[in-house]
C-alpha positions in Angstrom: 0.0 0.0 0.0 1.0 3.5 -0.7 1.6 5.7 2.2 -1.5 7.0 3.0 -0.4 10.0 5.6 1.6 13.3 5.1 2.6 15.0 8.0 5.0 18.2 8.5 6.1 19.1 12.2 7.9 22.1 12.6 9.4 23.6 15.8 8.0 27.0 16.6 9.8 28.1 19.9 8.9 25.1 22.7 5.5 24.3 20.0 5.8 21.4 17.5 3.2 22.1 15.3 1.8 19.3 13.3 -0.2 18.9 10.3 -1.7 15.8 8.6 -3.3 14.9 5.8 -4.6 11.2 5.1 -6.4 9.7 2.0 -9.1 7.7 3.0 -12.6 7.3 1.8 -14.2 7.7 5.0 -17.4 5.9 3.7 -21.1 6.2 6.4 -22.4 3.5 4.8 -25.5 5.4 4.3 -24.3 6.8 0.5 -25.5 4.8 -2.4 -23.1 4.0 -5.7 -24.5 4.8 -8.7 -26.6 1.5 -9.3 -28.1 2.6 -5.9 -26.2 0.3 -3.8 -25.4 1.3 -0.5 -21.6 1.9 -0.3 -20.1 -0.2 3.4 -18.9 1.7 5.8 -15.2 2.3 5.9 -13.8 4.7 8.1 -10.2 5.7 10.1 -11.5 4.4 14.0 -8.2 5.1 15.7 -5.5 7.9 14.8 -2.2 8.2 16.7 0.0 10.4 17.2 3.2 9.4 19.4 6.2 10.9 20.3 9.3 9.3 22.5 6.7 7.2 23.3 4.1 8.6 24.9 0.8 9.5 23.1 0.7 13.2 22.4 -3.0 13.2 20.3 -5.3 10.5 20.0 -8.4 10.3 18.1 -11.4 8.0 18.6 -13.5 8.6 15.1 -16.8 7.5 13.7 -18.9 7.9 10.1 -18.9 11.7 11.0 -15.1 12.7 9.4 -15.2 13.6 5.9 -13.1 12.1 3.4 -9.1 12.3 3.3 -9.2 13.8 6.4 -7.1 17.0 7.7 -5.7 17.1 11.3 -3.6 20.0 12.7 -2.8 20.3 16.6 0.2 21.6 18.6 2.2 19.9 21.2 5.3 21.4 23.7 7.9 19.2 24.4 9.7 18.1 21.3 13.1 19.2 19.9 14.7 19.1 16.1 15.5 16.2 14.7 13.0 14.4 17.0 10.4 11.6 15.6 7.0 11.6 15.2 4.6 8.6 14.6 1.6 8.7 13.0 -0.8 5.5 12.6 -4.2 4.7 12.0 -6.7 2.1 12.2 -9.8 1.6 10.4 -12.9 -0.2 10.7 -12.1 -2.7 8.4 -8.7 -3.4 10.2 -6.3 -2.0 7.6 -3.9 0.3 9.3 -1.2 2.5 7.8 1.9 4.4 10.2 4.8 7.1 9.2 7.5 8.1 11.2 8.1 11.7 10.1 11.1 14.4 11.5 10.2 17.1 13.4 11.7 20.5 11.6 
């Protein structure tokens, strides 16, 4: 599978600040295809976001997120060079991770 996450963390004083974007289809289930099938649910359940091990933003989703969704937060605690990991888990149990570099 292609990566499925971009993220870019910069350093801004004692602030990481992190943005992410992730392609996924984020289906409800309730949209029909164009023979009028419903479309199955499939949507991120779990995203992650870890740093020296310890969880610094974690996301509990459901059918509400739209599509490829867009996530920007700020954490303190984080230096240059550091590492960031980003995962996700869906409800279909595929799951998808990066390890980007804090700038």
């Amino acid at each position: 599978m292609a990566a499925s996450i971009r993220v870019r963390a910069i350093l801004n004083g004692d602030t990481a600040e992190v943005q992410t974007l992730i392609q996924h289809p984020m289906d409800t289930g309730l949209v029909k295809d164009a023979k009028g099938e419903l479309i199955p649910a499939h949507y991120i359940q779990q995203l992650t976001f870890t740093h020296k091990d310890k969880t610094v933003f974690f996301a509990d989703w459901g059918t509400a997120v739209s599509k490829d969704p867009y996530v920007k937060f700020a954490f303190k605690g984080a230096a240059k060079g550091d590492e960031l990991k980003v995962s996700w888990l869906d409800n279909k149990g595929a799951t998808d991770s990066l390890t980007a570099t804090i700038q």
